[in-house]
DRENTI-851602 format. One record per residue (C-alpha): residue number from 1; x, y, z. Coordinates in steps of 0.05 Angstrom, whole numbers. Each point is the difference from the previous one (the first is absolute). Layout:
[NUM; [X; Y; Z]]
...
REM end
This chain:
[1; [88; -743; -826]]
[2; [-2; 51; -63]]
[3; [21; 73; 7]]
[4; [-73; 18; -18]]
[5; [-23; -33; 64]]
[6; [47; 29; 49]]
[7; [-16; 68; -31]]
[8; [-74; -22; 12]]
[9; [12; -17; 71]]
[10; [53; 66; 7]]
[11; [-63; 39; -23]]
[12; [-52; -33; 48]]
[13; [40; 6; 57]]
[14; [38; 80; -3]]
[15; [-80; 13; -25]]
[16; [-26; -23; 69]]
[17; [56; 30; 33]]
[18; [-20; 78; -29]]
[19; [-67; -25; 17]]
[20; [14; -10; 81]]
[21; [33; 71; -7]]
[22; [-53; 35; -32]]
[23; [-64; -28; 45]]
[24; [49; 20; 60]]
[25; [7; -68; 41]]
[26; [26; -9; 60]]
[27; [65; -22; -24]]
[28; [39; 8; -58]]
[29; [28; -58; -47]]
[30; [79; -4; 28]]
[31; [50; 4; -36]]
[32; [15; -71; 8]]
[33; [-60; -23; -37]]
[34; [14; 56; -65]]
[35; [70; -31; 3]]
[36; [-25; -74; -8]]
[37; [-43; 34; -54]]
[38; [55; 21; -44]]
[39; [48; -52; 21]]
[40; [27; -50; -56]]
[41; [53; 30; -62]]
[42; [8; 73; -12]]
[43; [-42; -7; -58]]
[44; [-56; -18; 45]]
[45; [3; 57; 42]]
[46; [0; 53; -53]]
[47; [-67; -29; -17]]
[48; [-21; 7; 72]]
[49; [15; 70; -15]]
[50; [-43; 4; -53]]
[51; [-58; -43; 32]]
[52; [5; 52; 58]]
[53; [-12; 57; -42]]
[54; [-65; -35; -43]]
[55; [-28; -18; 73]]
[56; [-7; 68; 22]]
[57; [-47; 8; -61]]
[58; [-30; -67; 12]]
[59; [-31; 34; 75]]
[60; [-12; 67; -29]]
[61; [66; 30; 38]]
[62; [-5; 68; 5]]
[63; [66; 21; -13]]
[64; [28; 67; 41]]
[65; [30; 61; -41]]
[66; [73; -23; 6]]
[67; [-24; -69; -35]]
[68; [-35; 36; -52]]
[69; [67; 34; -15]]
[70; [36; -81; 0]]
[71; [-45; -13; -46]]
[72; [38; 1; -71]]
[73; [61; -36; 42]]
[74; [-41; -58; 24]]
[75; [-39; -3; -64]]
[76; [83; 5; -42]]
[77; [7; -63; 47]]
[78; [-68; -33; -4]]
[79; [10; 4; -79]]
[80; [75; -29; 4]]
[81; [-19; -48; 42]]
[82; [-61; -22; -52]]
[83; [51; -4; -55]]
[84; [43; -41; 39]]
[85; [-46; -54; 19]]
[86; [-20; -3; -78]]
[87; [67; -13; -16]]
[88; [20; -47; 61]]
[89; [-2; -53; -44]]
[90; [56; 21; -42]]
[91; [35; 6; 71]]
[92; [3; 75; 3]]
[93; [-21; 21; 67]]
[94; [58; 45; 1]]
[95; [-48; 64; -10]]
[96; [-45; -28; 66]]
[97; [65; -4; 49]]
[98; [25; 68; -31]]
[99; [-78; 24; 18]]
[100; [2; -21; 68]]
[101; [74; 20; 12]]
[102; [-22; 75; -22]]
[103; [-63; 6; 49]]
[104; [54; -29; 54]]
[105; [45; 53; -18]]
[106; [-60; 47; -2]]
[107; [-21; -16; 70]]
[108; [74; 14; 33]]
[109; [1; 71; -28]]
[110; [-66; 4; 38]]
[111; [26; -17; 57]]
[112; [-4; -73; 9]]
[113; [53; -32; 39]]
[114; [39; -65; -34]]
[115; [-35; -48; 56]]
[116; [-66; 24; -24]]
[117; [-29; 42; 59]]
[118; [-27; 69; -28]]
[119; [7; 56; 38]]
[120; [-12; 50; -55]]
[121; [-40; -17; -68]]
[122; [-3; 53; -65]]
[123; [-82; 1; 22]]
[124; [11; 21; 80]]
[125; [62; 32; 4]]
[126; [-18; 68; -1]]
[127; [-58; -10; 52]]
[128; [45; -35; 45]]
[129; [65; 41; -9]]
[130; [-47; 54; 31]]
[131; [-10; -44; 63]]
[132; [81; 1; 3]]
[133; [-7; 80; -13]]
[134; [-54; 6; 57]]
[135; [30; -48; 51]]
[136; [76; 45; -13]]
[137; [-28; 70; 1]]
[138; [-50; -14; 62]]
[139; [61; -40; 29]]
[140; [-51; -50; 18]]
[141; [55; -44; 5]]
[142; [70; 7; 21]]
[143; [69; -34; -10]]
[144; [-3; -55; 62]]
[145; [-72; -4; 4]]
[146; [-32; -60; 37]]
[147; [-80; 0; -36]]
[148; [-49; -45; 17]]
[149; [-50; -4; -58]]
[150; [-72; -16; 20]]
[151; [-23; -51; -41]]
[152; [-71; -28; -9]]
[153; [12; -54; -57]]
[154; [-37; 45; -43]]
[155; [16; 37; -67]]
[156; [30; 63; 25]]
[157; [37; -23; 57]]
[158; [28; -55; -41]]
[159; [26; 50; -49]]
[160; [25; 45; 54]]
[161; [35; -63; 35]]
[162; [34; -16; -71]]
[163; [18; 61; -17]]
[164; [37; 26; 67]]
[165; [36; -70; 3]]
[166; [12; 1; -78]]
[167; [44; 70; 12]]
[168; [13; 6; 76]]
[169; [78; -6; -24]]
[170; [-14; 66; -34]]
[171; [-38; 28; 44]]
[172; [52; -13; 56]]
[173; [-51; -39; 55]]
[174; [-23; -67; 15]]
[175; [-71; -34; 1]]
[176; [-37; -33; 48]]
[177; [-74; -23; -17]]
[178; [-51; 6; 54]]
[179; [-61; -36; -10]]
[180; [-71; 9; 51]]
[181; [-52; -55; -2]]
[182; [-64; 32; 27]]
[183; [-35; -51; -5]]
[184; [-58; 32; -34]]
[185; [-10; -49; -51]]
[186; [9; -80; 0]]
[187; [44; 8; -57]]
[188; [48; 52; 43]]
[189; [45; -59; 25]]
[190; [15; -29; -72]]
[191; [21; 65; -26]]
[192; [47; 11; 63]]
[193; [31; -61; -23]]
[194; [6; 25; -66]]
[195; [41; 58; 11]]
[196; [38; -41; 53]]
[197; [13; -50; -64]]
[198; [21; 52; -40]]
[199; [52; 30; 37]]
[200; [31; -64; 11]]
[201; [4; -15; -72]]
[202; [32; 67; -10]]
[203; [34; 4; 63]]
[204; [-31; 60; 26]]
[205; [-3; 9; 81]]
[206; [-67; -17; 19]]
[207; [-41; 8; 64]]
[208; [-78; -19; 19]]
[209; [-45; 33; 51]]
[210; [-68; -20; 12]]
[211; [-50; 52; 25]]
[212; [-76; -22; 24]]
[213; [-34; 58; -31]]
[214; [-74; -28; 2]]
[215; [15; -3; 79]]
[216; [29; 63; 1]]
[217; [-64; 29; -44]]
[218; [-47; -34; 45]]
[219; [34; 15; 71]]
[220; [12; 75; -24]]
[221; [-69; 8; -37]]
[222; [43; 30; -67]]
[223; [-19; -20; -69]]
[224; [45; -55; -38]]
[225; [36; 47; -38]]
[226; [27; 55; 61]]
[227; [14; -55; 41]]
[228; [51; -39; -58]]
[229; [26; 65; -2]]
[230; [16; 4; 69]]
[231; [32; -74; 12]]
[232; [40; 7; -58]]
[233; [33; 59; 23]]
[234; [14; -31; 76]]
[235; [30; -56; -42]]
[236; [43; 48; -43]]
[237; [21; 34; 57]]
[238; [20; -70; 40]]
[239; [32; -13; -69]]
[240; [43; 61; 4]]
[241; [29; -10; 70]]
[242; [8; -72; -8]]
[243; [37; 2; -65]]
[244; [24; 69; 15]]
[245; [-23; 23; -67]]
[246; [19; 71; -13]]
[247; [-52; 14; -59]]
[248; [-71; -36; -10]]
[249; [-21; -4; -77]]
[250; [-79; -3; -19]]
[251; [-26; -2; -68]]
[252; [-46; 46; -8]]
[253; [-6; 33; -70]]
[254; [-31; 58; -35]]
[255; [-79; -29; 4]]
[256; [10; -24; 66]]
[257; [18; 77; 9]]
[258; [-60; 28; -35]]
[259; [-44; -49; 41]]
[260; [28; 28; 65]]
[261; [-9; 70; -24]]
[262; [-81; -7; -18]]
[263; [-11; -57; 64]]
[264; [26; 61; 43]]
[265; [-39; 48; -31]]
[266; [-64; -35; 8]]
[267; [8; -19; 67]]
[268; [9; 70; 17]]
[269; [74; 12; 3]]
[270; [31; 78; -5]]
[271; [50; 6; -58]]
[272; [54; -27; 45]]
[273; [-35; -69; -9]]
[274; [-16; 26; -78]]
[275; [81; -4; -7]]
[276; [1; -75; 3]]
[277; [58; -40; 17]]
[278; [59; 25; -3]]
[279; [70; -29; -14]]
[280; [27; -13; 65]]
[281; [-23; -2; 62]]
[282; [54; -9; 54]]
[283; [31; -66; -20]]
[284; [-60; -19; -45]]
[285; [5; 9; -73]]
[286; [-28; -8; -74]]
[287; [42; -3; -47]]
[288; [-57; -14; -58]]
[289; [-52; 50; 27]]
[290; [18; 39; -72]]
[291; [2; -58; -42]]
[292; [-71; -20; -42]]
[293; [-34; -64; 19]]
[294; [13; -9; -70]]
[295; [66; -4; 5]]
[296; [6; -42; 53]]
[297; [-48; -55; -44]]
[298; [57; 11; -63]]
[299; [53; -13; 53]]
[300; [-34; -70; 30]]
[301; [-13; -18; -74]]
[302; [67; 8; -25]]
[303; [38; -30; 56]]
[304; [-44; -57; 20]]
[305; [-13; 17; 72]]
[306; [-53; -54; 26]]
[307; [-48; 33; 47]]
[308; [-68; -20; 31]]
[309; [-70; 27; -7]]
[310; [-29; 28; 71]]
[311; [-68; -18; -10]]
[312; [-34; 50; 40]]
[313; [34; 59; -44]]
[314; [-71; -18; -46]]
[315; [-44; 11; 76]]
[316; [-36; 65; -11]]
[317; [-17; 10; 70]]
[318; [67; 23; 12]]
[319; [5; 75; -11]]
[320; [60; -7; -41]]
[321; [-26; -50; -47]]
[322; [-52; 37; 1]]
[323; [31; 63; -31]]
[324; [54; -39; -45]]
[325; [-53; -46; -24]]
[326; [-65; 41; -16]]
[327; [9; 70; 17]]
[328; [62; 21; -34]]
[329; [-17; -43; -65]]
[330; [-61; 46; -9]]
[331; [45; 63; 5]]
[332; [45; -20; -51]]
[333; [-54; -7; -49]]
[334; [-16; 71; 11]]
[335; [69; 34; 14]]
[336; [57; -50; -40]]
[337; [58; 36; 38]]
[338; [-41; -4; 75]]
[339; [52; -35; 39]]
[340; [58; 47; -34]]
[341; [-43; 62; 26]]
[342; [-14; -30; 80]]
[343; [77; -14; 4]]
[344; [12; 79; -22]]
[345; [-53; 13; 50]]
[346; [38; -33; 49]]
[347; [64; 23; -10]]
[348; [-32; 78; 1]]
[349; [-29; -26; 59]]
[350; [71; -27; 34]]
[351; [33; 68; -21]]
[352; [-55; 42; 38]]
[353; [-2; -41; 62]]
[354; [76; -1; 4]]
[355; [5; 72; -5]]
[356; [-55; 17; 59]]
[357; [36; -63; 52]]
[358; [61; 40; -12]]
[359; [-30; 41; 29]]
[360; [-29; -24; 61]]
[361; [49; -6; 64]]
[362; [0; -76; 9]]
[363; [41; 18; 76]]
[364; [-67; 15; 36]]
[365; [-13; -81; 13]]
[366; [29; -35; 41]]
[367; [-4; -84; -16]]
[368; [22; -72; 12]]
[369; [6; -59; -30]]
[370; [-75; -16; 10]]
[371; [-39; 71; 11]]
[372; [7; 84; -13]]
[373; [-19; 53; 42]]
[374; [-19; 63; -35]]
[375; [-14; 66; 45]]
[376; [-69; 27; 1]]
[377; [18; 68; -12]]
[378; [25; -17; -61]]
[379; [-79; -27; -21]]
[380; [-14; 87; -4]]
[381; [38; -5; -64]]
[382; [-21; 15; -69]]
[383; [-34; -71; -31]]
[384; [50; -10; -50]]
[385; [54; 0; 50]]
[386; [-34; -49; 52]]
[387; [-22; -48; -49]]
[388; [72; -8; -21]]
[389; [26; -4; 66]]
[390; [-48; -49; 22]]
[391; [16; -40; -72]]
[392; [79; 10; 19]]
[393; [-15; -30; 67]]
[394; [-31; -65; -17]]
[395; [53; -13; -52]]
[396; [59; 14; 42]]
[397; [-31; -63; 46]]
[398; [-26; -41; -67]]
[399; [40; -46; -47]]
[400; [-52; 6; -53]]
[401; [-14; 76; 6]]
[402; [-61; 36; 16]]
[403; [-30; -14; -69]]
[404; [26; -74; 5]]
[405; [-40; 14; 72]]
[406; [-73; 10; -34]]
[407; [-3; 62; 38]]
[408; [-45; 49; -29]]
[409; [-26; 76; 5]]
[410; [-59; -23; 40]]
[411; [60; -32; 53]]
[412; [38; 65; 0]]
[413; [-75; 40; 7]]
[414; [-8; -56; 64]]
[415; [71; 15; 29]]
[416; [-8; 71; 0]]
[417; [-71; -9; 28]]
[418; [37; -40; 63]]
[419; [41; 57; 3]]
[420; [-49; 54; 5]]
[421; [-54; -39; 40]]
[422; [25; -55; 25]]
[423; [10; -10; 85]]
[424; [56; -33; 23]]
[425; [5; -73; -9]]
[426; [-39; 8; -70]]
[427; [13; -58; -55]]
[428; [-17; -1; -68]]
[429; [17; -60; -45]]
[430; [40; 7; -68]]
[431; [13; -45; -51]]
[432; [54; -51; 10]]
[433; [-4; -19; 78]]
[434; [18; 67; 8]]
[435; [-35; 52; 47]]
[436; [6; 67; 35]]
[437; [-11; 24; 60]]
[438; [-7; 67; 40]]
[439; [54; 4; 49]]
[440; [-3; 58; 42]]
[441; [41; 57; -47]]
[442; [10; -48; -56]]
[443; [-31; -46; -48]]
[444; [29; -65; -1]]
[445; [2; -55; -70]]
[446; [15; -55; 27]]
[447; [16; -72; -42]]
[448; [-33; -55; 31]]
[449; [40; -38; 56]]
[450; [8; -58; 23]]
[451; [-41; -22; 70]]
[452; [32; 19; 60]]
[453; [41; -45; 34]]
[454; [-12; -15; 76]]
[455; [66; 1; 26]]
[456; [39; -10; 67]]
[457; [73; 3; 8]]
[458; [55; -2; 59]]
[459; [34; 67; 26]]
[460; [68; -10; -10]]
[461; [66; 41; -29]]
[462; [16; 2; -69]]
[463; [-50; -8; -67]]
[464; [-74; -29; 2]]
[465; [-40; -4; -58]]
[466; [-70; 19; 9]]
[467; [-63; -18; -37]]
[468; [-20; 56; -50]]
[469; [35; 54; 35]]
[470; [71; -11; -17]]
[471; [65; -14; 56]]
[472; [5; 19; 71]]
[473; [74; 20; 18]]
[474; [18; -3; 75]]
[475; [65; 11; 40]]
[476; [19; 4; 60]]
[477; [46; 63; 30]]
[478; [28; 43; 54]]
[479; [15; 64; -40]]
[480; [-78; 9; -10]]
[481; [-5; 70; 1]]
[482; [16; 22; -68]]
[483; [-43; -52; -31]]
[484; [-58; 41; 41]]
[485; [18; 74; -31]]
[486; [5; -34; -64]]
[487; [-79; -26; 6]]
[488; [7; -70; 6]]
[489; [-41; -44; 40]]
[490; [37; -15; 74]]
[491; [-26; -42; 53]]
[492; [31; -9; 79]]
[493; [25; -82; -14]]
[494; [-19; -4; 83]]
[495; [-76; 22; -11]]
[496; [-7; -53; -54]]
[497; [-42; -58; 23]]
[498; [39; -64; -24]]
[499; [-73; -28; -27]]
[500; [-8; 58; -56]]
[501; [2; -18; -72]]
[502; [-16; 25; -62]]
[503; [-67; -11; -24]]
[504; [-62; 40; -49]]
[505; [-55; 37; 34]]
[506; [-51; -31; 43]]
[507; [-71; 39; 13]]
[508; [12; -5; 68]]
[509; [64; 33; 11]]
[510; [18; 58; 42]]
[511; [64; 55; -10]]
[512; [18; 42; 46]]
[513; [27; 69; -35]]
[514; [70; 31; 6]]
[515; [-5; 47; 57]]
[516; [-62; -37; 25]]
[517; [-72; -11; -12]]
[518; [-30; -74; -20]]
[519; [-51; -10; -53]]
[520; [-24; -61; -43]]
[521; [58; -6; -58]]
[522; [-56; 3; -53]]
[523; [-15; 72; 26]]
[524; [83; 18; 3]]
[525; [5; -21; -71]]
[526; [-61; 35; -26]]
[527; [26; 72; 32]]
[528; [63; -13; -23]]
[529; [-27; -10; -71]]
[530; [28; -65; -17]]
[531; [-49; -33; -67]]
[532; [-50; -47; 22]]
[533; [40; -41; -55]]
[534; [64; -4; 44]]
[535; [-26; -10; 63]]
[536; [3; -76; 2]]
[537; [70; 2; -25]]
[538; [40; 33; 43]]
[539; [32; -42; 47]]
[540; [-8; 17; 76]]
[541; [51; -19; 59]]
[542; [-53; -27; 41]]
[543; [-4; -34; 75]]
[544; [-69; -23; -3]]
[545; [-44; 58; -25]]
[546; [52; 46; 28]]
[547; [33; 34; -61]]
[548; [64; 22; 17]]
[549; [16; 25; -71]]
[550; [-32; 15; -65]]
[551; [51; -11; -56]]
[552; [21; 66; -34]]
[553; [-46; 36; 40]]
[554; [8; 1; 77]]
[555; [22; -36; 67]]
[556; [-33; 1; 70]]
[557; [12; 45; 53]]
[558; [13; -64; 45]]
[559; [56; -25; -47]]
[560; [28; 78; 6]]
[561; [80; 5; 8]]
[562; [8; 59; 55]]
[563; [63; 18; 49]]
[564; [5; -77; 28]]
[565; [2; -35; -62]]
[566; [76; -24; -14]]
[567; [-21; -45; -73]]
[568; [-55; -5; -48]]
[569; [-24; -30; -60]]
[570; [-6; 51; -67]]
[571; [-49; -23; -49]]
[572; [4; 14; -62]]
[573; [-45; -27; -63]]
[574; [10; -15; -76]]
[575; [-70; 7; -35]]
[576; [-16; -51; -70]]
REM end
């Protein structure tokens, strides 16, 4: 075969190559394939340089500002390598192999390494030596670090995946990808198993969870979109524990940022929401949430990261989409420099609001891992300082945040509205399975929970685990006494009925009070203010619908120790 043919072929081939990474397919050509391209003599793959630089003409390239500045270099080549092949003849290809050593030698002072991976290119380095800057002066990441990188398959992630593994020597941590399959889309299953075949070729740590979010959507009545949201972040968080991940990367980026800021802002968000994301959020972070989209495009380009296309990023109906794809377009015809000026909005934003929460005593609720109690009085407050509390509140019991929460002015308006009118017992829904309720003196937020579980157990000494309410603690004594001054619960081991056990509520049960007096235990609980919500489950020593003791709360007078008894049981209880 002639040199004019393989230069033909060199040409076709790199030409369809810039072609796949212009149109943005779902994959990039590997670096394989460009390798069996320019494979052969060295004089052949100078000319693969110099086919790969007429291609990008031959598809109408656009070429970015650092290219522009290339230019005279590639063109010193391109021309050298021209004279060379005119003269190849006369055997002097030489000049070609001297061409091709200098653009080596030019990439390594970019920042190539000698095996070929690029970490840092003349184009990107400044963009991404930022991301370094950001990640060290937010100490988004610290020496000893276990991340987990959420990872979709698509273009950001991908970049964010290559770049934290590329440098997690520098940045002191290691890297763990963590993929969800919704299964939203039929396609969702192939591109799990293309970031699973990824990591093996680069031997990244890889796990796969699978989330049913159209069940979830349908069973919960939430849209597509809020409902993703929420799986992924119960699988992030099962992710964490499992792999015991200390930091959780997503790669969100400076439009994703301004998209936040105006999808707040339309849905009626205060300027808390109108600050965006922000850097970190208890072990979650975003390292690129600075960094242009732009950017992140040079960076896949340069470096060859394959990704895949999520088709439904081109579905309008999503309010996202929606705004990337139509909405902010149109604004950028008008005002070039719009999404510059929303994330200076933001930021002024995020400066206010984290002035005026300094300022609001976060102390006055109390909360759990799965609900917070805020005080009435505290609803008498100026606007601006119950809003924020109630904001405060929900994220303290939210992974995502309240803004991550879709919880809006109209919620807060509704919260304070329970607060003011509501009777006891009162429920409003909120976004997110969440809800709140009007507890006697307090208004209650309260993440969904699981159903309650129906459950019996034996009385016995030692630990018993129990249902939804936590462990039961029992021993068995003579020296009594002090255990009673100290508040604990006693009971006369004589007066015990060997047939009681542990059980939840029944409607038909009966209690007779401390000192005397026997009602239905529906009506104890309710003047003892116990929620509706934990009635059914806190376990009851029972002997058929005789309670003999309410966990936490109170024993019978006819399990009473007095002057005869010489041992008793002390209960004690461990809530979840």
């Amino acid at each position: 075969m002639s040199s004019s043919t393989s230069v033909r072929k060199s040409v076709t081939v790199e030409s369809k190559r810039a072609s796949v990474v212009t149109n943005n397919s779902t994959a990039f050509v590997t670096e394989s394939t460009a390798s069996s391209v320019t494979s052969g003599s060295a004089e052949l793959r100078s000319k693969a340089i110099v086919t790969e630089s007429k291609s990008a003409v031959a598809t109408k390239q656009i070429p970015s500002a650092k290219q522009i500045e290339r230019k005279p270099k590639n063109a010193a080549i391109a021309a050298e390598s021209k004279s060379t092949a005119s003269a190849q003849n006369q055997g002097t290809a030489a000049k070609t192999i001297s061409a091709a050593s200098a653009l080596k030698s030019e990439n390594k002072t970019n920042g190539t390494k000698s095996n070929g991976e690029v970490i840092f290119t003349e184009s990107d380095s400044t963009a991404f030596k930022e991301v370094f800057d950001f990640i060290w002066t937010r100490n988004l990441i610290s020496n000893g670090d276990r991340v987990g990188v959420g990872v979709s398959g698509g273009s950001d992630s991908m970049a964010l995946l290559h770049f934290l593994h590329s440098n997690q020597s520098s940045l002191g941590c290691e890297i763990v990808a963590v993929n969800v399959n919704h299964n939203i889309r039929p396609s969702s299953r192939k591109d799990s198993r293309f970031v699973a075949g990824y990591c093996k070729d680069n031997n990244i740590k890889y796990v796969g969870l699978n989330a049913d979010v159209p069940a979830f959507a349908a069973q919960e009545k939430l849209g597509t979109e809020q409902a993703a949201r929420i799986k992924r972040f119960e699988c992030f968080e099962t992710a964490i524990k499992k792999l015991r991940l200390t930091k959780f990367a997503l790669a969100h980026h400076a439009s994703d940022q301004a998209e936040t800021i105006l999808l707040h802002i339309f849905r009626g968000s205060g300027i808390g929401g109108a600050s965006g994301m922000e850097p970190q959020r208890g072990l979650y972070i975003r390292p690129f949430l600075e960094t242009a989209k732009t950017d992140i495009a040079s960076y896949i380009y340069k470096n060859r990261i394959p990704y895949v296309q999520d088709e439904t990023n081109l579905d309008n109906s999503y309010a996202r989409n929606f705004l990337r794809n139509e909405v902010i377009p149109l604004l950028k015809r008008e005002w070039r420099n719009v999404e510059k000026n929303i994330l200076n909005f933001g930021a002024n934003c995020r400066t206010d609001n984290q002035y005026l929460n300094g300022l609001i005593n976060n102390a006055v609720y109390t909360k759990t891992e799965n609900n917070v109690r805020i005080p009435l009085n505290y609803f008498a407050y100026p606007d601006a300082v119950v809003s924020r509390l109630i904001i405060n509140a929900i994220e303290s019991i939210s992974a995502w945040g309240a803004n991550g929460s879709n919880i809006e002015k109209k919620h807060i308006d509704m919260i304070c509205a329970l607060a003011r009118d509501g009777q006891n017992g009162s429920r409003i829904d909120l976004p997110n399975s969440m809800h709140a309720i009007r507890e006697y003196e307090c208004i209650t937020i309260i993440k969904k929970a699981g159903s309650i579980i129906r459950q019996t157990a034996s009385f016995k000494a030692g630990k018993t685990s129990f249902g939804n309410f936590g462990t039961i603690i029992v021993s068995k004594t003579i020296s009594f006494k002090q255990a009673i001054t100290k508040g604990l619960m006693v009971i006369d081991t004589e007066k015990l009925p060997r047939t009681a056990k542990w059980r939840t509520r029944n409607n038909s049960d009966t209690f007779t009070k401390f000192g005397g007096g026997t009602k239905p235990l529906s009506a104890y609980l309710i003047d003892k203010k116990v929620p509706a919500r934990l009635r059914d489950k806190i376990p009851v020593l029972a002997d058929g619908n005789n309670i003999l003791a309410i966990a936490g709360i109170e024993i019978s007078d006819k399990v009473k120790t007095d002057e005869t008894t010489v041992e008793a049981y002390i209960l004690e209880f461990v809530k979840d």
